[in-house]
N, C-alpha and C positions, 0 to 999 in steps of 0.2 A: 337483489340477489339473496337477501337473507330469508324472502317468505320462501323462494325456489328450492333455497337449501335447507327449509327445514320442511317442506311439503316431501322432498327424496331422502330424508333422514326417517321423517315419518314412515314411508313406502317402503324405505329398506327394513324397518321394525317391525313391517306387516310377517304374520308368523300362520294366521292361519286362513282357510278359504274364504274367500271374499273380502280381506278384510283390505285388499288394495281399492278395491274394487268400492266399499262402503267408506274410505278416504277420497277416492274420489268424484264421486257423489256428493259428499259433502261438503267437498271444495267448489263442483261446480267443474272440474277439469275432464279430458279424454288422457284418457290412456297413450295418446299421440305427445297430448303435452306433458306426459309426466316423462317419456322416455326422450323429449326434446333439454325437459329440466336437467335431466340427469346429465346428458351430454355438456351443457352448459356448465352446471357447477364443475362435474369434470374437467374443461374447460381452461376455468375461471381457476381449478387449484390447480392444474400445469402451471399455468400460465406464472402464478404466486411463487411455485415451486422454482419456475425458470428464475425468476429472478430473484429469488431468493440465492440459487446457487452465482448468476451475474454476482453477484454484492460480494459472494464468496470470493469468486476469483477473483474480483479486483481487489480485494484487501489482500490474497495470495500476491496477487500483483502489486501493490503497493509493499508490502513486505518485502518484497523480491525487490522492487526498486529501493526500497531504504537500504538493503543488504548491500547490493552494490555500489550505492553511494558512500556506506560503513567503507566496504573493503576499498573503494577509489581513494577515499581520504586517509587510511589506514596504508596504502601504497605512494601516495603524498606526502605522509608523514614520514613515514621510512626515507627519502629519497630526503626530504629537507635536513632529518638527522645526521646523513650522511655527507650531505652538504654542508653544514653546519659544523662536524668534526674536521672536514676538509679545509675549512678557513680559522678553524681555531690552531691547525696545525700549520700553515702558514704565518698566523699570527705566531705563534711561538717560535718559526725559524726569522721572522722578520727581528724579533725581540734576538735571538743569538747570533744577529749577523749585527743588528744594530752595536750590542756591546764587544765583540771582536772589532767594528772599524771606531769604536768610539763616538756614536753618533748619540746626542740625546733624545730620545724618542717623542719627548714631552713638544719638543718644540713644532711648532707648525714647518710644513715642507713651501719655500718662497715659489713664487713664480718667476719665468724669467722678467728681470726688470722690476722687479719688488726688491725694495732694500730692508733689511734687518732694521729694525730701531731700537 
């Protein structure tokens, strides 16, 4: 690809009469194959071009999935805090009910059929 693309680098450079014409003669090429080259290279830089923009979108797309993984876990987090404040306040009505009946908290709660020692 590299002689092709500088054989139509060359031909694009031609500026004056004949001068595509004594490039190719001195290549040894037809006019048939330089305008085959050209299609080629053309080709060959879509082709670079596609996937160059593919690599694009998927790092778009991977951004985009890291973003929503950000906000799932950030909507996870919110939801355990609120969980979390929910059972601390429990804990502290369990602690205001313990010392109105006079319970001591410290102590383990028996099963039926376990005796204190």
């Amino acid at each position: 690809m590299a002689y092709k693309r500088r054989i139509v680098a060359e031909a694009n450079a031609c500026e004056g009469t004949g001068d595509i014409g004594a490039l190719l003669r001195r290549e040894g090429l037809y006019y048939s194959t330089l305008s085959k080259f050209r299609e080629q290279v053309a080709r060959h830089d879509a082709e670079i071009a596609d996937s160059t923009r593919a690599r694009k979108r998927s790092d778009c797309t991977m951004r985009h999935e890291t973003y929503e993984e950000y906000a799932r876990l950030k909507r996870e987090n919110s939801s355990l805090k609120h969980k979390l404040a929910q059972a601390e306040a429990v804990i502290e009505v369990q602690k205001k009910v313990s010392e109105l009946l006079g319970i001591a908290l410290g102590s383990p709660i028996l099963g039926p059929g376990e005796d204190d020692q």
